[in-house]
N, C-alpha and C positions, 0 to 999 in steps of 0.2 A: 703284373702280367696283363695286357692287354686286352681287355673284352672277359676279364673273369667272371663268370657268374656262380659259381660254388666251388669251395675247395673241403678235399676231404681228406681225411686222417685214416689209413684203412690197415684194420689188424690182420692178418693172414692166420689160415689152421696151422700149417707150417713152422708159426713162431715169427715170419718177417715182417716187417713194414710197409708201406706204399704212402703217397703222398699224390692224390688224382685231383687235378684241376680241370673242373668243366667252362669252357670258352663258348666263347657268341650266342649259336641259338642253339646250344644243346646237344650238336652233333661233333664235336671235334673234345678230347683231352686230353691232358696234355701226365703222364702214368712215370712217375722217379719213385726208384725203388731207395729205401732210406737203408743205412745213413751216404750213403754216396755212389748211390745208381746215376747213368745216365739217364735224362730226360727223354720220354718217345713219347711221340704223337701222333696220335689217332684220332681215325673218324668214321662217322655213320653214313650211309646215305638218303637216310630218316630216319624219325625217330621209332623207335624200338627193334631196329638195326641191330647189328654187330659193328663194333668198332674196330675197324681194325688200323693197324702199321705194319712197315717193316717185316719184324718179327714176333710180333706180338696183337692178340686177339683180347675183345674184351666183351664180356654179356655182363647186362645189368640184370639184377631182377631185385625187386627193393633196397634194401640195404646193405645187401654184398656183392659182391661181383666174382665172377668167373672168368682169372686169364688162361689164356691159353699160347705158350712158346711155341715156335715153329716144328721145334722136334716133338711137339705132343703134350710137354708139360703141362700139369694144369693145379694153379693154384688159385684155392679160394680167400675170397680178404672180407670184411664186415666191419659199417661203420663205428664199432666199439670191440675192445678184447675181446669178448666176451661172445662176441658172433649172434649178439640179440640185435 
């Protein structure tokens, strides 16, 4: 992928998956829910922004993130199972 600068492996409280690649300088990602989500892509308009797409929002705050679907949904993910 073009301009990657970190890719993460992200566990959900929920039980699912995610697979979040951060692109160029930081503001854009690119969020595929595993094992065979569409790919969306999102962006900030600086950083410590919200990232948003489409249908889907994202906040960072250390090591897990917080999305948010258009109908409200909101699922948390953490760089390890384990949500440390």
């Amino acid at each position: 992928m073009p301009g990657l600068i970190a890719q993460r492996m992200m566990y959900c409280d929920d039980g699912s998956r995610v697979d979040v690649d951060f692109m160029g300088d930081g503001l854009r990602m690119a969020v595929t829910w595993l094992p065979k989500g569409k790919t969306e892509l999102l962006s900030a308009g600086t950083t410590g922004d919200e990232y948003r797409g489409t249908t889907l929002r994202a906040v960072v705050a250390g090591g897990s993130i917080a999305f948010t679907r258009a109908g409200g949904d909101i699922r948390i993910c953490h760089r390890n199972a384990e949500g440390k």
